[in-house]
C-alpha positions as CSV (number, residue, x, y, z in Angstrom):
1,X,-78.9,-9.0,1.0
2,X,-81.3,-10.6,3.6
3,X,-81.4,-8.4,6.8
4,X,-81.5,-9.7,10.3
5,X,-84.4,-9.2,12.6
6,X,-84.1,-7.6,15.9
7,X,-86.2,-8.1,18.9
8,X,-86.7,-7.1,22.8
9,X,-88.1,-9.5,24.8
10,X,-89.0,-8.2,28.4
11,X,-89.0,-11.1,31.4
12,X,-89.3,-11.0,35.1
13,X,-86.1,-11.3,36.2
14,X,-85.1,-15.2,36.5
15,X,-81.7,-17.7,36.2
16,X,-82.3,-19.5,33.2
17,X,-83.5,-16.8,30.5
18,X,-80.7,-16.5,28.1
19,X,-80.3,-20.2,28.4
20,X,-83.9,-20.6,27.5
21,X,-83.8,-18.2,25.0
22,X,-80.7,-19.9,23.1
23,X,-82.6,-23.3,23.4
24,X,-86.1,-22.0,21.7
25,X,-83.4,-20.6,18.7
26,X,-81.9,-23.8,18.1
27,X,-84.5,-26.2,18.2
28,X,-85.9,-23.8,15.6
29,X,-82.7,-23.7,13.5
30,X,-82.3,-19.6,13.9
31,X,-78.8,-18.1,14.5
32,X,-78.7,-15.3,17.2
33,X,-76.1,-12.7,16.1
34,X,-76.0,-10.9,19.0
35,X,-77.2,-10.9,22.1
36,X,-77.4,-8.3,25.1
37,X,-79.0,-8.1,28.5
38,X,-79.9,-5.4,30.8
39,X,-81.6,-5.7,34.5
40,X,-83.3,-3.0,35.6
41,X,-86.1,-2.9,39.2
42,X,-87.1,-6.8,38.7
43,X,-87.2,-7.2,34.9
44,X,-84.6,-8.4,32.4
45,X,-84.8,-6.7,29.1
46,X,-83.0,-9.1,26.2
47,X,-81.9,-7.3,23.0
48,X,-81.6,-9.9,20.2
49,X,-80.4,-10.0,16.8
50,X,-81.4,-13.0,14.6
51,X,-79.5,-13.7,11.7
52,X,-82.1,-13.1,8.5
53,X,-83.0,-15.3,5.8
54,X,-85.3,-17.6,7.8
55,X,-89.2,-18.7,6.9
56,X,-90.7,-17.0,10.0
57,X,-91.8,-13.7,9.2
58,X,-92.2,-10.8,12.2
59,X,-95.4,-12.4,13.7
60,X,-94.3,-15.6,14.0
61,X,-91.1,-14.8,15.7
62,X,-93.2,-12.8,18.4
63,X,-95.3,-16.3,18.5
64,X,-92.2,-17.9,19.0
65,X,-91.0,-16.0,21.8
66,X,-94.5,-15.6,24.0
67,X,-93.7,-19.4,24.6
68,X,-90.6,-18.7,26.5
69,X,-91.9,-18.8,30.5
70,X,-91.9,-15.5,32.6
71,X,-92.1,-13.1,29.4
72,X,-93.7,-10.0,29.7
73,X,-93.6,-8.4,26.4
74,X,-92.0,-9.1,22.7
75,X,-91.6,-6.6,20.2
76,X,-89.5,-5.5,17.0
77,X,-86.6,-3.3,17.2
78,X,-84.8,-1.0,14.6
79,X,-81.7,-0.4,16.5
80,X,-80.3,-2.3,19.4
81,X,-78.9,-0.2,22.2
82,X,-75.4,-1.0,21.4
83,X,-75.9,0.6,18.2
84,X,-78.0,3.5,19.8
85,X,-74.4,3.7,21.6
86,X,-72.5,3.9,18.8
87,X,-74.5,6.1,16.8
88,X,-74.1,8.3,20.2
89,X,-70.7,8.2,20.3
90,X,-70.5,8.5,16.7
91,X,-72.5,11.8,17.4
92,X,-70.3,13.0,19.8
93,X,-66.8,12.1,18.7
94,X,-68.0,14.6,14.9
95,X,-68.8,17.0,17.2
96,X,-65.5,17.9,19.2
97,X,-62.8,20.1,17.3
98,X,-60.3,17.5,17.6
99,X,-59.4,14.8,15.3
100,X,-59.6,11.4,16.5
101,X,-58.2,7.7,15.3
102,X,-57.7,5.1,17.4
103,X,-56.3,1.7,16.3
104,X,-56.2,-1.9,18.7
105,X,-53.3,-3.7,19.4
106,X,-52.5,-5.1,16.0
107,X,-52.9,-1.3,14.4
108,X,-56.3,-1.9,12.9
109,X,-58.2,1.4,13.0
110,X,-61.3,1.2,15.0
111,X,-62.4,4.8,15.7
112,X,-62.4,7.8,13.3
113,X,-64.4,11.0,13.7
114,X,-64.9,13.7,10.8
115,X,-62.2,15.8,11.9
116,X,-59.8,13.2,11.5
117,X,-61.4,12.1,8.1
118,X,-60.8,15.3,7.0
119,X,-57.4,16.2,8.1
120,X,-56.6,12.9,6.5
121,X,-58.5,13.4,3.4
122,X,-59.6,9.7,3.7
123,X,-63.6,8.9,3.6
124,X,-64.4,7.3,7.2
125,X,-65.2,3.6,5.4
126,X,-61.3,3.7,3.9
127,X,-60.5,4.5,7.6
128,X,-62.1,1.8,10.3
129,X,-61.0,-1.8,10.1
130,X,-58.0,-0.9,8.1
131,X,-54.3,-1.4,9.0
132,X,-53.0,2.1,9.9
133,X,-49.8,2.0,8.3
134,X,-51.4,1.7,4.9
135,X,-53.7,4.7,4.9
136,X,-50.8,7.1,6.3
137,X,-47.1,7.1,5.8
138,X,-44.9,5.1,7.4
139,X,-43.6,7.6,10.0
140,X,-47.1,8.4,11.4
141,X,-48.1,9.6,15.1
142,X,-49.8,6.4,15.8
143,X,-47.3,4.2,14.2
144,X,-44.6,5.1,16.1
145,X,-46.5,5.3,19.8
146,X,-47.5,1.7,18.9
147,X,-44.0,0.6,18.2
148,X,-42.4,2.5,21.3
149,X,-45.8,2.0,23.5
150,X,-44.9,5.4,24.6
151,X,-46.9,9.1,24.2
152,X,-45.8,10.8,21.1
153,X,-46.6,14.5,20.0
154,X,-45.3,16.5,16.9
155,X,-46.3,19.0,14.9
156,X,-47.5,17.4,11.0
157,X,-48.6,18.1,8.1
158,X,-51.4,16.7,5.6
159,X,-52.0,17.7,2.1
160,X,-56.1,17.1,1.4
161,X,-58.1,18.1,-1.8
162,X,-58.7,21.5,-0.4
163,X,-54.8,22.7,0.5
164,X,-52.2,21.6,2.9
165,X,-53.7,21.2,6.8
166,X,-51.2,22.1,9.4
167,X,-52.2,20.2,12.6
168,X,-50.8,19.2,16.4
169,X,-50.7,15.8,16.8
170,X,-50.7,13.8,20.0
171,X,-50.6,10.0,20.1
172,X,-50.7,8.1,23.6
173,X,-51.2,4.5,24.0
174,X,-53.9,2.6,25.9
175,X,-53.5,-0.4,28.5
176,X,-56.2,-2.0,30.3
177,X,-57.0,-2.5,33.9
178,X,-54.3,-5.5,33.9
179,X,-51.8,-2.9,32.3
180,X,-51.9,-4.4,28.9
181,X,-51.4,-2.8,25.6
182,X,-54.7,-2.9,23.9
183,X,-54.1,-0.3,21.1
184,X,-53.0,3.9,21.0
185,X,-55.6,6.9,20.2
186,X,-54.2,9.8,18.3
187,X,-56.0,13.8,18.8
188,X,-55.2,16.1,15.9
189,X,-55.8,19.5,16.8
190,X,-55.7,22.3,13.6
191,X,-53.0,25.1,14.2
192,X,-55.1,27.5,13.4
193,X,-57.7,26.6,15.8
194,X,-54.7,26.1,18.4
195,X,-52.9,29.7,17.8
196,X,-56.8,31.4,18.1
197,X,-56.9,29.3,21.4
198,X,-53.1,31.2,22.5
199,X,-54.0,34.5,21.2
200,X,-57.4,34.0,23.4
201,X,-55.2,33.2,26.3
202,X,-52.8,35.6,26.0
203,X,-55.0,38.1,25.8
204,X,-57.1,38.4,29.4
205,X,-60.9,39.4,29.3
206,X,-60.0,41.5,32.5
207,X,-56.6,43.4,33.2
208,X,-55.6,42.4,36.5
209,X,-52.7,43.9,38.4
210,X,-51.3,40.4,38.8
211,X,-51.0,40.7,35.0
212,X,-48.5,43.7,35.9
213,X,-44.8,42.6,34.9
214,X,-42.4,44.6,36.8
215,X,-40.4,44.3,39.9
216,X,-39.7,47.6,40.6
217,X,-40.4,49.5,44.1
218,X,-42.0,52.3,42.5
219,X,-44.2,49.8,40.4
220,X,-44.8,47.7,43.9
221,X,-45.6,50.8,45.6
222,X,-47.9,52.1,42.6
223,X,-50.2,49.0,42.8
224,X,-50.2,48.7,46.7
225,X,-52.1,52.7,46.3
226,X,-54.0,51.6,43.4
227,X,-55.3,48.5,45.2
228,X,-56.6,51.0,48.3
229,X,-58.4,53.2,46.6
230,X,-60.0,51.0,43.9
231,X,-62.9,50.4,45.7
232,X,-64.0,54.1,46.1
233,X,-65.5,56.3,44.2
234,X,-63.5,58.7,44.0
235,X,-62.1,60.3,40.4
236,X,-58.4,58.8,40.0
237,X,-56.1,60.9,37.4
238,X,-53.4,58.9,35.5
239,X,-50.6,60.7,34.3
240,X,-47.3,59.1,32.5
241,X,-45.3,59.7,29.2
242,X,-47.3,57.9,26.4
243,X,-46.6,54.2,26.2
244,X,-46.4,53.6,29.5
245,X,-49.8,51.4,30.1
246,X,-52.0,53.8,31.6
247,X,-54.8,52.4,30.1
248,X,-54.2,49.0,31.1
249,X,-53.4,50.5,34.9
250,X,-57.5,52.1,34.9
251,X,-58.6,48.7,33.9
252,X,-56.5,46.9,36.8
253,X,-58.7,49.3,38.8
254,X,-61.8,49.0,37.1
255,X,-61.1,45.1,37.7
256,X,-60.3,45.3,41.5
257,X,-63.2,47.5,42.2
258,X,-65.7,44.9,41.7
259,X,-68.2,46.7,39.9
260,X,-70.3,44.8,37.7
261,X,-70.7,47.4,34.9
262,X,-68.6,47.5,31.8
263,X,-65.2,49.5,31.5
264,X,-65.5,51.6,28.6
265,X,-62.5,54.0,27.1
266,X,-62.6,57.2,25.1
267,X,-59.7,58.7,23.3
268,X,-60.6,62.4,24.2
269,X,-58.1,63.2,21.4
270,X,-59.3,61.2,18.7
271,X,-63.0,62.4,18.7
272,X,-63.8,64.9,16.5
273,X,-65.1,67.9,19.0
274,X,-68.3,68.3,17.2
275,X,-69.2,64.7,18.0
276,X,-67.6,64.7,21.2
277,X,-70.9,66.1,23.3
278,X,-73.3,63.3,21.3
279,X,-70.8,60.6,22.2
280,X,-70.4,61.5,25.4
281,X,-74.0,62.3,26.8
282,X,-76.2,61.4,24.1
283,X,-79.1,63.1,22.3
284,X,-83.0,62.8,22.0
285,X,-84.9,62.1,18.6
286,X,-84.6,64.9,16.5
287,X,-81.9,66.6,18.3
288,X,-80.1,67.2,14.7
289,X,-79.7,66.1,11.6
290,X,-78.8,62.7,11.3
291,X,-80.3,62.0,14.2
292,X,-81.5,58.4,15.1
293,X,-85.2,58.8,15.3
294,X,-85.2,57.2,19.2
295,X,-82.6,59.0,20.1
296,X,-79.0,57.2,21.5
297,X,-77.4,57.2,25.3
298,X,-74.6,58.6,25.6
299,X,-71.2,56.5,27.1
300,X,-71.6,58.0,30.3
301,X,-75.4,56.0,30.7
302,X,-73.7,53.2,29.1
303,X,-70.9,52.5,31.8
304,X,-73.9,52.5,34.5
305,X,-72.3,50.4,37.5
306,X,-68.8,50.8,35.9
307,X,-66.0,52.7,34.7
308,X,-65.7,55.2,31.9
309,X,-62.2,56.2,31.0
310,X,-61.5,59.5,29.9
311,X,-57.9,59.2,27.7
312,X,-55.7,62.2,27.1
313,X,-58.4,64.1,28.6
314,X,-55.6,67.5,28.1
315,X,-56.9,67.0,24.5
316,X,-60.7,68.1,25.0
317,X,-61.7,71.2,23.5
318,X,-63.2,73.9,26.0
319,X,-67.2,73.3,25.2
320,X,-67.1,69.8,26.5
321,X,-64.7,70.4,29.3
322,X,-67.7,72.7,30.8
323,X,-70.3,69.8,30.3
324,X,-67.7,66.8,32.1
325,X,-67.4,69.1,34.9
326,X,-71.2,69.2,35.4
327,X,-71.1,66.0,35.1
328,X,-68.9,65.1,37.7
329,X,-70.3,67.8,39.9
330,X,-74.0,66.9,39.5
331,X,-73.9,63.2,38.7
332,X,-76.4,63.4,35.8
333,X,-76.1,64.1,32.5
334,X,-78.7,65.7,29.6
335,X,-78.6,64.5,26.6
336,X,-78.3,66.5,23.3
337,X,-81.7,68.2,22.7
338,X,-83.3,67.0,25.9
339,X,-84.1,68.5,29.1
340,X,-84.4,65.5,31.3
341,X,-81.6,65.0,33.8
342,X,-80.2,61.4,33.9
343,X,-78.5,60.4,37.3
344,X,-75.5,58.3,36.1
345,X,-73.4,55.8,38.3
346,X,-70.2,55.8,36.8
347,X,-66.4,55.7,38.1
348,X,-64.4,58.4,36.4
349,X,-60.7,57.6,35.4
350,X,-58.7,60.0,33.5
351,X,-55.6,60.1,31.8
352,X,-53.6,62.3,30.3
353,X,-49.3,62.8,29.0
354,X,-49.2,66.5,29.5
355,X,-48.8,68.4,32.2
356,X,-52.2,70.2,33.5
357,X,-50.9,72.1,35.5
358,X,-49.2,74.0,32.9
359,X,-52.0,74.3,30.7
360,X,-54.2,75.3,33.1
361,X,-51.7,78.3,33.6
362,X,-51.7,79.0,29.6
363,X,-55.1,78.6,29.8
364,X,-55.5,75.6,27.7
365,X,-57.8,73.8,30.7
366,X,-59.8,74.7,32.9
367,X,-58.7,74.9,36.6
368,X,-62.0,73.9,38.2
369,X,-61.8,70.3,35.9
370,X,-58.3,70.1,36.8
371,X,-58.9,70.4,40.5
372,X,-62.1,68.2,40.2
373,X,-60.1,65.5,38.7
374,X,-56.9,65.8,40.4
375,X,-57.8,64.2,44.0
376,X,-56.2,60.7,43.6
377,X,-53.2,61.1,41.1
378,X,-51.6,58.1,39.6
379,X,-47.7,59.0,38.2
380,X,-46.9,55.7,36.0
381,X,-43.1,56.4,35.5
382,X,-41.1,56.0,32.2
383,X,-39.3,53.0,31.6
384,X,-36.0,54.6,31.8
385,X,-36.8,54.8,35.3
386,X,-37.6,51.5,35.9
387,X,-33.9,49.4,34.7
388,X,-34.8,46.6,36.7
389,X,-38.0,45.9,35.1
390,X,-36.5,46.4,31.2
391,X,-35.2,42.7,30.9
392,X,-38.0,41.0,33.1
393,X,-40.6,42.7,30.2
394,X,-38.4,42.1,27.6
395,X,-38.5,38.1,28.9
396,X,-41.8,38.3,29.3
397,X,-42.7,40.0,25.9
398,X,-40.3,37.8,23.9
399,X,-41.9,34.4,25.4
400,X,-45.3,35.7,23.8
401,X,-44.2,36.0,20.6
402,X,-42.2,32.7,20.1
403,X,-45.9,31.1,20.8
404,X,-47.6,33.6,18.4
405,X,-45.0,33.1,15.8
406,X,-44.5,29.1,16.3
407,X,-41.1,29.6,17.2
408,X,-38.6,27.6,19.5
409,X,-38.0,29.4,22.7
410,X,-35.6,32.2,22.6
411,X,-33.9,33.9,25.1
412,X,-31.7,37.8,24.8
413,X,-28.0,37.7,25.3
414,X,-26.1,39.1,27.7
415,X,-25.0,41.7,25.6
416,X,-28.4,42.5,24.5
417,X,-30.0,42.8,27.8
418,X,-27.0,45.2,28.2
419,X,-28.5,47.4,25.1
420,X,-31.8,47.2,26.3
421,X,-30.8,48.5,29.6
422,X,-28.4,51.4,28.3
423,X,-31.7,52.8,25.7
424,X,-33.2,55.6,26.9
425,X,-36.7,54.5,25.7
426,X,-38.7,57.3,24.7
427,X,-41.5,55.1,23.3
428,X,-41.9,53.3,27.2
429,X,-43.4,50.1,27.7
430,X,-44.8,50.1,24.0
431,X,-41.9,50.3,22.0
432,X,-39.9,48.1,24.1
433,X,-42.9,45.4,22.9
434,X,-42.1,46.7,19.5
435,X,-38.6,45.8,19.8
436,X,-39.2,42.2,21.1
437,X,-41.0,41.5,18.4
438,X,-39.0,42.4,15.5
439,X,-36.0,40.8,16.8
440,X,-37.8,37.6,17.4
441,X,-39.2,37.9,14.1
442,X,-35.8,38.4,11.9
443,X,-33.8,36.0,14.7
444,X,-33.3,32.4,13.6
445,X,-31.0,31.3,16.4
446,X,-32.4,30.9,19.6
447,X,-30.1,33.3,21.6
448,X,-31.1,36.6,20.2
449,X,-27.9,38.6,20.2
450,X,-27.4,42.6,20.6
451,X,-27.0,43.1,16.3
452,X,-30.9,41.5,15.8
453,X,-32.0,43.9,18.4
454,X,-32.9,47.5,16.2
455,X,-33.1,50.5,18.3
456,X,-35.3,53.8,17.2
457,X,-32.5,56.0,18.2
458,X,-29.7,53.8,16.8
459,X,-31.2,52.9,13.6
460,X,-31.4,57.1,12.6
461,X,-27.9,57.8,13.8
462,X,-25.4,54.8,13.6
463,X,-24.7,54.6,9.9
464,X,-25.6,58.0,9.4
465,X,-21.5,59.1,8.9
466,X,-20.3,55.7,8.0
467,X,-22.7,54.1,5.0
468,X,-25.3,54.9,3.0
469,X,-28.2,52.6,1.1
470,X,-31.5,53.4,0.4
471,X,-33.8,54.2,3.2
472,X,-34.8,51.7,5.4
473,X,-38.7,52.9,6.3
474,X,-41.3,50.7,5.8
475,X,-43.6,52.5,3.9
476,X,-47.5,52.0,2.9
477,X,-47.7,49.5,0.7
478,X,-44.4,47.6,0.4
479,X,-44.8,44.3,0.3
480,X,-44.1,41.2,3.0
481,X,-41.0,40.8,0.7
482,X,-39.9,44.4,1.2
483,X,-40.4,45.2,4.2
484,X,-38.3,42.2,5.2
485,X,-35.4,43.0,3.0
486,X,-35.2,46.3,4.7
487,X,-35.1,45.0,7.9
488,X,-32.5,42.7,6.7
489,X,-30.7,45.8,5.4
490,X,-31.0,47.4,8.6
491,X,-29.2,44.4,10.7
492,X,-26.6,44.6,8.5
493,X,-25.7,48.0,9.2
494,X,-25.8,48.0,12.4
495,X,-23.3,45.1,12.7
496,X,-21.2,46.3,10.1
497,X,-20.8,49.4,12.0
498,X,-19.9,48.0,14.8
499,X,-17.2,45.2,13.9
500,X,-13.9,45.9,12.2
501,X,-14.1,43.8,9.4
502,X,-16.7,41.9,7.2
503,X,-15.5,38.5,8.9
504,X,-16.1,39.2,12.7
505,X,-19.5,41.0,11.3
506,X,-20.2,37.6,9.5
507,X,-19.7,35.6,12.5
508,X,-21.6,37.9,14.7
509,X,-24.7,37.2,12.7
510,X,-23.5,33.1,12.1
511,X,-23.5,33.6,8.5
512,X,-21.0,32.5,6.2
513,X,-18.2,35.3,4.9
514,X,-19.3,34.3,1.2
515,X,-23.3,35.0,2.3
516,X,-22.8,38.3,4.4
517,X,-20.9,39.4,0.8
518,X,-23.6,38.5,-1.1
519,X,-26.2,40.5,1.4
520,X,-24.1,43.4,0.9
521,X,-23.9,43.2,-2.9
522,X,-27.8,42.5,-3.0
523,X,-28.7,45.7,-0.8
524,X,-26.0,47.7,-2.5
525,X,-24.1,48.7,0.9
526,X,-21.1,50.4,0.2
527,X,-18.4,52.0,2.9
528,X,-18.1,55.6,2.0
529,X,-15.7,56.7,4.6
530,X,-13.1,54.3,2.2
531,X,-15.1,54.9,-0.8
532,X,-15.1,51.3,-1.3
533,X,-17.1,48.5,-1.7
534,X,-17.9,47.1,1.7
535,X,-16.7,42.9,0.1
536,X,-13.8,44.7,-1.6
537,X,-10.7,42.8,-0.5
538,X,-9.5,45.5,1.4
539,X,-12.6,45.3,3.8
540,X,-12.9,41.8,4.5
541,X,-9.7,40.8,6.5
C-alpha cells in the first residue's frame, strides 16, 4: 500500500492561498486528502496531505510548492496536527480510570479508551467504526440512552478472559449547539475502584467535631468546652466507659487546634512495659541489645508541633508513670542511654475508663500524674445516657453500610428503634455500630424490623429457658458459610421466642410457613418446654 505524503507549507498571511494551493494540485493531477489551516502573528501555516502513488518524489513536491506566491517555507511532515491531536487525546482518554465509548447519531462507535476495551474484552480496532449494538448485547447502556435520548445509569456486568468485571455504568447523550442529537458517551467506572473511592470518603483524613453525630445537650455542651480550650496547651484528660469515642473526641481537638504536627496515639495498655520507655522517649546507639546502631526518637519527638495521645493511661506500669511526669513537668525528654535533654513541643491528651481517683487511693497511680493531668477533664457519657442520640447514630451508621455493602437503602422500624432505645448498651457507641451492621448484613428487606436486630444481652438470655441448639459463637476459623448459618440460627430464636406460633414467627421474618419449617429442621431447633419439635403440628397453628 502506497502511502500519502504530508507537507507544511508556511505563507504570509493572504486571501487566495488555499485556492492557490488547490489550483497547483490539480493542474498537476495530485489529490489533496486533507487539508488544514492555522493563522498565527501574520503567517498561515497549511498542513497537507497528498494522496500517494504519484511520479513526484519528496523534492519535487517541495519544487512544486516554492512556486506558490508569498511562501515562506515547505517541508515534509510525519504527522499532521490533527493526528498529533488525536494521538493526544488518544493519550489522555488510556490514561483516566474510567472507561469510555462514545457512538454518533447512527450508533457507530467513534471513541474507545483501554478501560473500556478491557471491561469489554473487545480489542479497540473491533470497537471504533462499528455499530454498537453488535459488539454488546442488545440491552446495553448506550443502546438504550440512544433510543430514549435520555441519561441512563445501572450497575452491569461483563464477563472478559480474565473473570467477570463488575462496573458502574453511566450513559448520557450529546446535542450540539443547535440542540441536536449527535450521538451518546458512556463512562464505566470498576466497582472496586468505586467502593475504595466510598471507603476513602467515608473515612475522614481529620476527625472533625462536625463529624460528631449526636444531638444531645450534654454532647452540644461537650463540644462547645472542647472547642474553647483546643487551642491551649494545656493537658486535657478524657474519661468515659470504653466505646464511647474518646479517641475520636482528642482528635476533634487535635484538629481544631490548628497545629501542624501529626496526632499520634498510644495504647498505654497494649505496650509491653519493658518497651514502653523506648517507645515513648527513645534511645541512643548502643543503649541495649537490639539496638538500632543510630539510635531511634522516641513518639514524644515524633509528635513535635502536635498531639500525642496517651490511651488508657490507668494502664501504665509505675516506672514509666515517673518518666511522663518529668516529661510533662520539664518539657524535654532523654532518651534511653543518653544524657542529652530534648525540649519537646507536644500537646498531651490522655484517656483513660477507670476511675483515677480510686486508684490513686489504692495506690495503683500516682497522685502527682493524676493531678498533673487532671486540669481540663473531658466526661464522654455512655450511650445509655444519651436516648436521643441512639436512633440518629443508628441512622447514621446503617446508611454507611448499605454503601459499603451495595445495598438498597434501609431504614429501622419503629419497633426496632424502640429496642435500640430500651438496651442498656454496655458496649457504647461501638457496639451499637456493631449492631447496625449485622442487621444490615442478614436483612434483605429494606425496613429492618426488631427480630434482625441481635442484642448482646438478649442473645445470652432469651432462649436460655425456652430452646436449645448448638451454640451460636462465631469461633476462629469457621467459615463465611458458618458463621452465617449461625446468625441465621440466632434470628430464628429470637423470633421464635417471641411470637406464639411458627406462622406469625414466619410472617415476622416474610418467609414462607413451609421455609421457616425447613430453617428449623436444618439448625435442629427444637421447643423443650413442650418437648417437641418446634414444626410439629402442635406448634405451628
Amino acid at each position: 500500500m502506497v502511502e500519502n505524503k504530508k507537507y507544511k507549507l508556511l505563507f504570509k498571511d493572504r486571501i487566495g492561498i488555499v485556492f492557490d494551493i488547490t489550483k497547483l494540485m490539480l493542474e498537476h493531477k495530485l489529490n489533496i486528502i486533507s487539508m488544514e489551516v492555522q493563522q498565527k502573528e501574520g503567517f498561515a501555516q497549511i498542513s497537507v496531505e497528498i494522496e500517494g502513488g504519484h511520479t513526484l518524489d519528496t523534492e519535487e513536491m517541495l519544487e512544486l510548492f516554492s512556486s506558490l506566491p508569498g511562501i515562506d517555507s515547505q517541508t515534509e511532515l510525519k504527522r499532521l496536527p490533527q493526528e498529533k491531536r488525536e494521538k493526544w487525546f488518544r493519550t489522555l482518554f488510556d490514561g483516566m480510570s474510567e472507561g469510555i465509548v462514545s457512538v454518533n447519531s447512527k450508533g457507530i462507535i467513534n471513541t474507545a479508551n483501554s478501560v473500556a476495551c478491557r471491561i469489554l474484552n473487545t480489542p479497540y480496532e473491533s470497537l471504533v467504526n462499528t455499530y454498537v449494538g453488535e459488539i454488546t448485547p442488545k440491552d446495553n447502556l448506550l443502546m438504550e440512552c440512544m433510543e430514549k435520548r435520555i441519561p441512563v445509569n445501572r450497575r452491569k456486568s461483563a464477563v472478559t478472559s480474565t473473570g467477570r468485571v463488575d462496573f458502574y455504568g453511566s450513559a448520557k447523550p450529546i446535542h450540539d449547539s443547535q440542540g441536536d442529537f449527535v450521538g451518546a458517551v458512556l463512562l464505566m467506572k470498576d466497582l472496586q475502584e468505586v467502593k475504595a473511592m466510598v471507603d476513602a470518603v467515608m473515612t475522614p483524613i481529620d476527625f472533625k467535631f462536625d463529624d460528631f453525630i449526636g444531638e444531645s445537650q450534654a454532647i452540644k455542651n461537650l463540644i462547645t468546652f472542647a472547642k474553647r480550650i483546643a487551642e491551649l496547651d494545656t493537658i486535657v484528660s478524657i474519661t468515659g466507659e470504653s466505646g464511647t469515642g474518646k479517641e475520636l473526641f482528642a482528635r476533634a481537638i487535635h484538629f481544631e487546634s490548628g497545629r501542624t504536627g501529626p496526632f499520634i496515639p498510644i495504647n498505654c495498655a497494649a505496650l509491653p512495659e519493658q518497651l514502653i520507655e523506648s517507645e515513648l522517649f527513645g534511645y541512643i546507639d548502643g543503649a541495649f541489645t537490639g539496638a538500632k546502631k543510630k539510635g531511634k526518637p522516641g513518639l514524644f519527638e515524633a509528635a513535635k508541633n502536635g498531639t500525642i495521645f496517651l490511651d488508657e493511661i490507668g494502664d501504665m506500669p509505675p516506672g514509666p508513670q515517673a518518666k511522663i511526669l518529668r516529661v510533662l513537668q520539664e518539657g524535654c525528654v532523654r532518651r534511653i542511654g543518653g544524657v542529652e535533654e530534648i525540649p519537646v513541643n507536644a500537646r498531651v491528651i490522655t484517656a483513660t475508663n477507670k476511675n483515677l481517683n480510686d486508684m490513686v487511693a489504692a495506690g495503683d497511680f500516682r497522685e502527682d500524674l493524676f493531678y498533673r493531668i487532671n486540669v481540663l477533664n473531658i466526661q464522654i457519657p455512655p450511650l445509655r445516657e444519651r436516648h436521643t442520640d441512639i436512633t440518629l447514630m443508628a441512622g447514621k451508621f446503617l446508611n454507611r453500610f448499605n454503601r459499603k455493602l451495595e445495598k438498597k437503602e434501609q431504614t429501622i422500624s419503629m419497633a426496632g428503634q424502640q429496642k435500640l432505645m430500651n438496651y442498656n448498651w454496655p458496649g457504647n457507641v461501638r457496639e451499637l455500630q456493631n449492631v447496625i451492621e449485622r442487621a444490615s448484613i442478614f436483612s434483605n428487606s429494606n425496613e429492618i424490623s426488631a427480630a434482625s436486630i441481635l442484642l448482646n444481652s438478649k442473645q445470652q438470655s432469651s432462649c436460655g429457658q425456652q430452646c436449645k441448639a448448638i451454640p451460636t459463637t462465631v469461633a476462629v476459623g469457621d467459615s463465611l458459610k458458618e458463621m452465617v448459618g449461625k446468625y441465621e440460627m440466632q434470628i430464628l430464636l429470637e423470633v421464635l421466642n417471641s411470637n406464639p406460633s411458627i406462622r406469625k414467627a414466619a410472617k415476622t421474618l416474610g418467609i414462607s410457613h413451609t421455609a421457616l419449617l425447613k430453617k428449623i429442621e436444618k439448625h435442629q431447633l427444637r421447643n423443650e418446654s413442650r418437648t417437641l419439635p418446634w414444626g410439629s403440628a402442635a406448634s405451628t397453628n
